[in-house]
N, C-alpha and C positions, 0 to 999 in steps of 0.2 A: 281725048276720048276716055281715058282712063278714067279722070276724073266722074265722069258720068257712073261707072258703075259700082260706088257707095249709094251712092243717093237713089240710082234706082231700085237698088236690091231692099234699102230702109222705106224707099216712098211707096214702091210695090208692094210687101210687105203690109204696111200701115194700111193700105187703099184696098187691097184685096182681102184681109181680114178682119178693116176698117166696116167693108161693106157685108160682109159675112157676120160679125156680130151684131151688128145693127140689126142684121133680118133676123137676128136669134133672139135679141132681148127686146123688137120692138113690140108695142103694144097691136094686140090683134082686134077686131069688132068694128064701132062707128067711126072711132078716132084714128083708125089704122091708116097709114098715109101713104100704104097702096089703093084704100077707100077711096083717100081726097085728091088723089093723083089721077086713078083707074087704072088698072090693074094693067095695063100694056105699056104707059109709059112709063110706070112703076120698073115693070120686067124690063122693059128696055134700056133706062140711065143703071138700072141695077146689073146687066147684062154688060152693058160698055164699061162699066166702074170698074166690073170683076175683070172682066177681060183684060183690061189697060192696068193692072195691078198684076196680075200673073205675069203677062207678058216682060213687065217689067224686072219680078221680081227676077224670073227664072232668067232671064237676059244678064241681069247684076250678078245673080250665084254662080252663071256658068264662068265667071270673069274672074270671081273672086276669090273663089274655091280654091284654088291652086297655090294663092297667094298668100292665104291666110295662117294663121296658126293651128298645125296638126297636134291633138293631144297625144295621140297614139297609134299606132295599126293596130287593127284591130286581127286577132287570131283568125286563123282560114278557118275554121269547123262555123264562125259565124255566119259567114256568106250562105254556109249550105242551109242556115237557118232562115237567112233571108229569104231565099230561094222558096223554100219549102212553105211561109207565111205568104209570100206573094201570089201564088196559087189562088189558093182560097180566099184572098184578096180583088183578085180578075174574077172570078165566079161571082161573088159578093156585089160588084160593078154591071156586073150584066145583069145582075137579081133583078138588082134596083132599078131598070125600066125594061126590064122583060112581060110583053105583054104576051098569053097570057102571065096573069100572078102563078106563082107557085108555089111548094109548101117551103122553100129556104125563105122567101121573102118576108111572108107570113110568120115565118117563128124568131127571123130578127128583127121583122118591125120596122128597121131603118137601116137596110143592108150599106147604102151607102156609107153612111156613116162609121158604120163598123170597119167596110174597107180602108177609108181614111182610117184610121186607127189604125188600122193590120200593116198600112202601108207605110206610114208616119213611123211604127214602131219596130219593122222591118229593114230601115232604111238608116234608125237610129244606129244598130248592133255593127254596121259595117262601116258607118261614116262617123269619123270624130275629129274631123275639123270643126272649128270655130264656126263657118258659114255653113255648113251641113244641121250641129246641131241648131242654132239658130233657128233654119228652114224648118227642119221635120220636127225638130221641135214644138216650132208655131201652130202646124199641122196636126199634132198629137193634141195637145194643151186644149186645140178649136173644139176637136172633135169629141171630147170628152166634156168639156163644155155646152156644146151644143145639144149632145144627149140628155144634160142633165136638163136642161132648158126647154126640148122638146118632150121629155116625161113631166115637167113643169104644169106645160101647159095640156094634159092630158092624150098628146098628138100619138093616138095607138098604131099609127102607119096601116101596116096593112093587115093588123093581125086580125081585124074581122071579115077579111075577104075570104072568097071562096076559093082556094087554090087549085091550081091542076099541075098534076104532074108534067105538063107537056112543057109548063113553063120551067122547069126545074130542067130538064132533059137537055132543053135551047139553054138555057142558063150555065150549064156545066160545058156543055159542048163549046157553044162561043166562049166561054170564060177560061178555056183549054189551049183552044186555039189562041187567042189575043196573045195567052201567057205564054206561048212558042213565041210565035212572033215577037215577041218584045225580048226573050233570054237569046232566040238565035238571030236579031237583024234589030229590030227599033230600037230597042235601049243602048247599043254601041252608035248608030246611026244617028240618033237625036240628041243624045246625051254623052258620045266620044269613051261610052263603059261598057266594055266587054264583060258582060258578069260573066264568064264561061272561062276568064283568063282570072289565074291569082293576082 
């Protein structure tokens, strides 16, 4: 069993951001080969690809991680940083399909995006193993890229909608709560890390 999880944290890895670059730098318009496909089974092989790549990777890091080479501990005052970026991270995540729009979405354009970043680089300050940075590394590198890719291609998100504060209000509130939930139950539960312990 062991053996399996190199290969899957690399093929996951490869297949999950394999399939996420591709829709970043693919061509959009008459050639676009969710055109020549149709847009449902496009989302769909694209939806199983991402899927069976995540699953993958995160199944390989959670195996790996422990075994791998630790550069360093990192200092406790970073954690509180973590802590403090991941907030506005969870809000960030509910931005981005809170319907209605609201004025956070609106003024970052691609709130998801941003989270990945906030989360990627949150995640970096506390974890300095080998398969840590790897991971969120990959994570950071994407999302920075894929910004630069989506202003490329003129993609304004949502900064010409009409915002309503109600969306903002649901936005922070659920973005509140998830961030409880994940610091006092999910994230020791899914992930075996108490952030609340040093």
């Amino acid at each position: 069993m062991e053996a399996l999880y190199f290969p899957a944290f690399f093929g996951g890895l490869i297949v999950f951001f394999g399939t996420h670059l591709f829709s970043a730098f693919r061509t959009r318009g008459e050639g676009d080969i969710a055109v020549r496909m149709g847009r449902g089974p496009y989302m769909g092989l694209y939806s199983l690809l991402t899927i069976a790549g995540f699953v993958a990777m995160i199944w390989g890091y959670a195996y790996i991680k422990p075994t791998w080479f630790n550069f360093d501990t990192p200092p406790d005052w970073r954690r509180h940083i973590t802590m403090a970026l991941m907030l506005p991270a969870m809000i960030l995540i509910v931005a981005a399909y809170m319907r209605p729009i609201g004025f956070i979405k609106k003024a970052v354009k691609h709130p998801m995006l941003a989270a990945v970043k906030l989360w990627a680089l949150a995640h970096l300050l506390v974890n300095w193993d080998l398969a840590s940075l790897i991971l969120f590394g990959s994570f950071l590198v994407f999302g920075v890229l894929d910004r630069i890719m989506v202003k490329r291609r003129g993609d304004m998100g949502a900064a010409n909608a009409q915002p309503n504060v109600l969306g903002d209000l649901l936005s922070i509130a659920i973005g509140i709560a998830l961030y409880l939930l994940l610091v006092y139950q999910l994230h020791g539960d899914l992930f075996g890390a108490n952030v609340l312990l040093k």
